[in-house]
C-alpha positions in Angstrom: 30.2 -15.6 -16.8 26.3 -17.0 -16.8 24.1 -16.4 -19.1 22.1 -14.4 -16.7 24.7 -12.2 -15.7 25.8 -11.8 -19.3 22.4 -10.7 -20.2 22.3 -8.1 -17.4 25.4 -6.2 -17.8 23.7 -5.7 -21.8 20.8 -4.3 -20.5 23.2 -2.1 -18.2 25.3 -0.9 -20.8 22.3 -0.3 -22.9 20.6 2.3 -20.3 22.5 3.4 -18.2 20.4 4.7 -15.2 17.5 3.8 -16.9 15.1 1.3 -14.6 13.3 -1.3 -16.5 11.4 -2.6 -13.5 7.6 -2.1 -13.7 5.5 -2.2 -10.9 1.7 -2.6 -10.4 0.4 -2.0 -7.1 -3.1 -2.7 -7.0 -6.3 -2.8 -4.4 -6.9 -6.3 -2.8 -9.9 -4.8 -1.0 -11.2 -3.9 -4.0 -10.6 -7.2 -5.8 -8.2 -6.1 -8.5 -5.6 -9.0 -8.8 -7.4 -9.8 -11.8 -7.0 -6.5 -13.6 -3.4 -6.1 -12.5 -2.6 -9.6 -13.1 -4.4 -9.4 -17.3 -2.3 -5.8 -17.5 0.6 -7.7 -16.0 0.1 -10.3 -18.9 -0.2 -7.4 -21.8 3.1 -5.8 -20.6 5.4 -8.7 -20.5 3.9 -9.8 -23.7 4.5 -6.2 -25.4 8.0 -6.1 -23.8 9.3 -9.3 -23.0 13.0 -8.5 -23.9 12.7 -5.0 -22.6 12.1 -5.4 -19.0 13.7 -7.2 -15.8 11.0 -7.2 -14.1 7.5 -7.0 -13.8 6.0 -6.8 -9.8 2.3 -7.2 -8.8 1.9 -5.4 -5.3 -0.6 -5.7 -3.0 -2.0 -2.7 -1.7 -5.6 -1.1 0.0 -7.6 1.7 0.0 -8.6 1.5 -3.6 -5.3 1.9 -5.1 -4.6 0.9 -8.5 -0.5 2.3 -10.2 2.0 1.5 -12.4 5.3 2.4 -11.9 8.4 2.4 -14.1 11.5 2.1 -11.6 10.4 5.1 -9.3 8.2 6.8 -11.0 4.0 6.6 -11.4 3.1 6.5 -15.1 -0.8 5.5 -14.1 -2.8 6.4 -11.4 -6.0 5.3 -11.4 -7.1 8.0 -8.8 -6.0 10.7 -11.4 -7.2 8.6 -14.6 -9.4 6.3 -14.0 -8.6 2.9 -15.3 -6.0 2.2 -17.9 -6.5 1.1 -21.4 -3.5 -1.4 -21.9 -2.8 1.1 -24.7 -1.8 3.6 -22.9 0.4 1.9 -20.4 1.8 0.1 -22.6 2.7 3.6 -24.4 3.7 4.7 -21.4 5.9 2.2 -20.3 7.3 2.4 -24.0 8.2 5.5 -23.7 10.4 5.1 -20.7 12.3 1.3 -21.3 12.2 1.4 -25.3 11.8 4.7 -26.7 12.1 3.1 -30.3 9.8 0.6 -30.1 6.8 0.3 -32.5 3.5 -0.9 -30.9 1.9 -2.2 -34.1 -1.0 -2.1 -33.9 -2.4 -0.9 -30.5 -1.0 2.2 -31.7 -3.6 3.0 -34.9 
């Protein structure tokens, strides 16, 4: 057994039916690689050992979510933009229920 696959049969047994895949679809009309790519950056940082996967998908029509496996945890159109803070609280809540944030969280 790998390595790799080693490490994914822990994260099975450790969530079972859980997903740890994020996904950020964002605008490229609108321009907003950048933002998904920085927010992106700030969740792989905050849960490098948490997730399997972080996606960046390009989308139109001013779109701008975050999804945890199937389900939208941002919407811009129903929030406006996200503070990392709160995705990353978000996303917390739904991969790593026990993790602290440090200090983003004062």
């Amino acid at each position: 057994m790998t390595d790799v696959q080693r490490v994914e049969i822990e994260l099975a047994e450790d969530s079972p039916g859980a997903s740890r895949r994020v996904e950020i679809e964002y605008c490229t009309q609108c321009r907003w690689l950048p933002r998904a790519a920085w927010l992106a950056q700030e969740l792989l940082t905050t849960f490098e050992a948490e997730l399997t996967e972080l996606a960046l998908k390009p989308g139109t029509g001013g779109v701008f979510v975050v999804r945890v496996g199937d389900e939208v945890v941002w919407d811009r159109r129903e929030q406006g933009f996200p503070e990392p803070t709160a995705v990353k609280r978000a996303v917390r809540d739904r991969v790593a229920p026990g993790k602290t944030l440090g200090h983003s969280e004062r």
